[in-house]
N, C-alpha and C positions, 0 to 999 in steps of 0.2 A: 504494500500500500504506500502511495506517493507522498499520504495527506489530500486533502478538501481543496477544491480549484475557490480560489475567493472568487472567481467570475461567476462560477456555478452559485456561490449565495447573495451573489451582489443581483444575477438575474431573476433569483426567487424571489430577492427584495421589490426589486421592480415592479415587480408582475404584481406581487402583494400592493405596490402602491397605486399602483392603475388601478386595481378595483378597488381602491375607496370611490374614485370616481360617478360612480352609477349612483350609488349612497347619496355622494353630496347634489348631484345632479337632483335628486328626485324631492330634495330638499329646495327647490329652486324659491327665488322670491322674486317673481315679475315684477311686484309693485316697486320694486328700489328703481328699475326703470336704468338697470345696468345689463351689459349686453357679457358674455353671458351671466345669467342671474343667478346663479352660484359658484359656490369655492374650485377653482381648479386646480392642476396636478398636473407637471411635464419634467419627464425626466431627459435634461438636455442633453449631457453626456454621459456617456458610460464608458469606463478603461480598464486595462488590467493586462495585466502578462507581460511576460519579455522576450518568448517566443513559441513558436505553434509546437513543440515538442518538449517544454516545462511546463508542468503543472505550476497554473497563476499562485503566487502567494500574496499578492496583493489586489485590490481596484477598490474603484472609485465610481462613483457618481455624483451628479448635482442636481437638485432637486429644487424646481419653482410652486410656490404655491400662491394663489392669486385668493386670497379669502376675500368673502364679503364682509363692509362695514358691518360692526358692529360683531364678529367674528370673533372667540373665546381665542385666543391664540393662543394661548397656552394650552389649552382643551388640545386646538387642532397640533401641536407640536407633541404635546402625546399620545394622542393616536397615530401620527405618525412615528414616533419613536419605536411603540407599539408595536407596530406593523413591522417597521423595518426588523426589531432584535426578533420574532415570533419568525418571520419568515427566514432568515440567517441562520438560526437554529435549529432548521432542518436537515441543513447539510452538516455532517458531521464534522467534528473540528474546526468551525467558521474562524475565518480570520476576519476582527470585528475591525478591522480598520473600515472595512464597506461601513459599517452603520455611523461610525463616529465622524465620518467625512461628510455622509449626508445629511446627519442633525446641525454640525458645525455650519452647512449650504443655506439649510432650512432658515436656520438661526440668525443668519446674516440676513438673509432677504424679509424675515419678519420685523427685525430692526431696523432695515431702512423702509417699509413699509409704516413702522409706527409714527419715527424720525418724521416723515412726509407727509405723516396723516390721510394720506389717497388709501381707494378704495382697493387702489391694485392697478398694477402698468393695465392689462388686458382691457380694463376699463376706462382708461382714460389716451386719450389720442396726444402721442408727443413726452410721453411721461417721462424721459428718460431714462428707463431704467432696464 
């Protein structure tokens, strides 16, 4: 045995965090009168490995979430946290650098989301961010 490919928990992770999506979808609140009208989830990048014949011991991913005003962030940062250490944990021996890179991702962009007080780049045209 090689050990556990960290790509292999960082894709479970993934997968785990796309289906919050449906969730918060069905949660929608048209009357905010923001397009789309719920929380969303994109996982921009995903990395790992250092070649197609080592088992990864390392990746990474970055994680956007676009909450609605008025949005528990801390709620939604542990469910997300959540999700990510629950799914990681299925692959045997996960190397947790995947989950700590993508709370530290989360973490930042909730903080410049508060910083700015917007309701989220996706919602606003030009937001820089």
């Amino acid at each position: 045995d090689q050990g556990a490919s960290a790509i292999h928990a960082a894709a479970r992770a993934v997968d785990a965090l796309l289906a919050l999506g449906p969730g918060w979808k069905q949660a929608a609140d048209a009357a905010g009168g923001l397009n789309p009208p719920y929380t969303t989830i994109n996982i921009g990048t995903l990395s790992g490995g250092t070649a197609r014949n080592v088992v990864p011991a390392g990746a990474s991913f970055a994680i956007e979430t676009r909450p609605l005003p008025g949005t528990d962030t801390d709620a939604l940062v542990a469910q997300i946290a959540a999700t990510i250490e629950a799914a990681v944990a299925t692959v045997p021996e996960p190397f947790l650098t995947t989950s700590v890179f993508a709370l530290g991702m989360l973490a930042q962009g909730i903080a410049v989301l508060k910083k700015r007080r917007l309701p989220g780049p996706c919602h606003q045209k030009n937001s820089g961010l």
